[in-house]
C-alpha positions in Angstrom: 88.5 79.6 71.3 90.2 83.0 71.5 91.6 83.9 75.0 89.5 87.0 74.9 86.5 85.9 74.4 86.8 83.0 76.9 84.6 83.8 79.7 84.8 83.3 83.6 81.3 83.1 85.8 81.3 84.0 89.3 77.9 83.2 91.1 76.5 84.3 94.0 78.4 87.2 95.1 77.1 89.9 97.4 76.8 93.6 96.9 78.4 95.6 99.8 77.6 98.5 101.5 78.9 101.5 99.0 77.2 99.7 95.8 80.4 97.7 94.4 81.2 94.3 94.2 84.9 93.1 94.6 86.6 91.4 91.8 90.3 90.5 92.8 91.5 93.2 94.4 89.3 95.8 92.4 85.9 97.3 92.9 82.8 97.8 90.1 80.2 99.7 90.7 76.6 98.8 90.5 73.1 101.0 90.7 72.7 101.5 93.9 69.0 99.9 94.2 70.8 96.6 94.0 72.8 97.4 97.7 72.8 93.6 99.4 71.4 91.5 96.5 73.0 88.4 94.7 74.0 89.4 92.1 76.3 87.0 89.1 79.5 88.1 87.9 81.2 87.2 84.2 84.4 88.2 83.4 87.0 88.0 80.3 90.1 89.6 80.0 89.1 92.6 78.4 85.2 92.9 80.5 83.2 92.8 83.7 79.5 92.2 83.4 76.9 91.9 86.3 73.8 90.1 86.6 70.9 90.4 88.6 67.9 87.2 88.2 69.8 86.8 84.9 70.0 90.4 83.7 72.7 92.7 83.1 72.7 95.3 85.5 76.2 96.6 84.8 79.4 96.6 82.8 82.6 97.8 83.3 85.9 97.5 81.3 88.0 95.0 83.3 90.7 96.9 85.6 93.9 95.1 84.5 95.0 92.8 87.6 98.5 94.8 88.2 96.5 97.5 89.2 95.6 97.2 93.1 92.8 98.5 95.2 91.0 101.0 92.3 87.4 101.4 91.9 85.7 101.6 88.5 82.5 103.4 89.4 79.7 104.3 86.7 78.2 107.9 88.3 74.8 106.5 87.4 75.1 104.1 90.0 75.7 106.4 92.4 73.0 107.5 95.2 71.4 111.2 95.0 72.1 111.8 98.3 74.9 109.3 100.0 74.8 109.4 103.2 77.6 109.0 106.0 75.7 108.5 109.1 77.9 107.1 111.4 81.8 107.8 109.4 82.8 110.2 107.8 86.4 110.9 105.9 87.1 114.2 108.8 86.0 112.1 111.8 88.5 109.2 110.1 91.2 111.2 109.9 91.0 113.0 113.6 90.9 109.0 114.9 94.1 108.6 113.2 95.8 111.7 114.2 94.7 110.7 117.5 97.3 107.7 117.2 99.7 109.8 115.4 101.3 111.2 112.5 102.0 107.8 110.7 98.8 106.3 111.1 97.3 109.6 109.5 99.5 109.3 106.4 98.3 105.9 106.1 95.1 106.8 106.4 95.5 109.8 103.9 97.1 107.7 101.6 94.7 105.6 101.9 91.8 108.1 100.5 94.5 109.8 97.9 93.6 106.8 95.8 89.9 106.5 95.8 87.8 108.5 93.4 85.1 109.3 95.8 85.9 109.9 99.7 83.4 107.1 100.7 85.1 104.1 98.8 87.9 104.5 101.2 85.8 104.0 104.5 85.9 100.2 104.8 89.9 100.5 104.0 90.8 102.7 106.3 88.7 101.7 109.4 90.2 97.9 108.8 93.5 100.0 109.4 92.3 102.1 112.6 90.7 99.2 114.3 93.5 97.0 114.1 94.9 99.9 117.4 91.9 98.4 119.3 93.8 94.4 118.9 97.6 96.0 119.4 97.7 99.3 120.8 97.4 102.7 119.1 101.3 103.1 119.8 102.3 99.6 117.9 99.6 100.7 115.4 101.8 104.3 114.7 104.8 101.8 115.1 103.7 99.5 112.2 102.5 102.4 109.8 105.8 104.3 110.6 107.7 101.0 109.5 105.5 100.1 106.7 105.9 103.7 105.4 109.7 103.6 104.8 109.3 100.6 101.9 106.0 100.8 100.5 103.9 103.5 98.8 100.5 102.3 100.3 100.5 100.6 103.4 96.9 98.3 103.9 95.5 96.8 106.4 97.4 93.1 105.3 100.4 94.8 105.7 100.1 96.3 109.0 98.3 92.8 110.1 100.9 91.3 109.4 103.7 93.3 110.9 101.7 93.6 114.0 100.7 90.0 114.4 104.0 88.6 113.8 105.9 91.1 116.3 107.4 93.0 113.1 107.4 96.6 114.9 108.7 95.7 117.8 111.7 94.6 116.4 111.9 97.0 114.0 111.7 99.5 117.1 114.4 98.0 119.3 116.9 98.3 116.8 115.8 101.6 115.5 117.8 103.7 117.8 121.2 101.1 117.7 121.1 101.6 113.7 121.1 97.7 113.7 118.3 97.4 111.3 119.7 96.9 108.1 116.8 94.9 106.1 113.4 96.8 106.3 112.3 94.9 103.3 112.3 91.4 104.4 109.8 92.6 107.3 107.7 93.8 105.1 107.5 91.1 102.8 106.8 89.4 106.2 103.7 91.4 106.6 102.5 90.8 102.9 103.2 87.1 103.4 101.3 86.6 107.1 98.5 89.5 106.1 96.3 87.0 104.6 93.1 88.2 102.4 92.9 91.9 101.5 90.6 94.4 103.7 87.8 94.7 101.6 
């Protein structure tokens, strides 16, 4: 048989909060009704088709898997009025200015690459939470780090610089201009960050 038309199922997988399910790294929208149902997922190489009791619910074109962290979202599916009632994308950002100027280019970053303001809520709290396990100061320490090598820090990556003691290295050599290899640490974080955020 053809390599496209060969199909992967994926059973059983739940709908999360802002009416996507996760496929890889990537995110498809469904209609909103279906919020925390089961729903079945079949993919090929060139679609993404969703089920729900055996109907199709949704299909997207499959987001080729170089590309990281985007969201194909049908405006359909979308809720007339979606509401923030706890987060919102201004209170976000004032938490990570709070911590400082890194962490809020992280964080900004982090939205730049999400079509609507909400997608990015699970992201970046994964990120400003992770100042509650360290300390907002290693936090600013790790994003300031992770911002000199990649374009898009996430929560993996600063995980993984934090758990494994990555900033404060990175800072005690930082004033002695001794620190001479800023990518091995962070392929350190990518390799200890484990699964993705969301």
């Amino acid at each position: 048989m053809d390599d496209q038309l060969k199909s992967e199922y994926l059973i059983s997988y739940a709908i999360i909060i802002n009416f996507h399910v996760s496929f890889k790294t990537n995110k498809y929208s469904v209609p909103y009704q279906y919020v925390g149902k089961k729903v079945d997922i079949k993919v090929n190489s060139n679609s993404l088709e969703i089920f729900y009791n055996h109907s199709r619910i949704a299909i997207h074109p499959r987001l080729p898997d170089y590309m990281k962290y985007k969201y194909s979202t049908i405006e359909d599916h979308i809720p007339d009025s979606f509401q923030k009632v706890e987060w919102d994308d201004e209170r976000i950002k004032r938490w990570a200015n709070k911590i400082g100027p890194s962490t809020l280019t992280v964080i900004t970053k982090i939205f730049d690459t999400v079509q609507i303001k909400e997608q990015g809520y699970n992201s970046c709290l994964a990120v400003l939470k992770l100042a509650n396990k360290f300390s907002n100061d290693r936090l600013e320490n790790a994003c300031e780090l992770a911002l000199t090598k990649l374009k898009c820090p996430r929560y993996h990556h600063l995980n993984g610089i934090l758990a494994n003691n990555q900033d404060i290295i990175w800072m005690s050599n930082k004033d002695t201009n001794n620190f001479n290899d800023v990518g091995g640490y962070i392929r350190g974080a990518d390799y200890y960050g484990g699964k993705y955020d969301d």
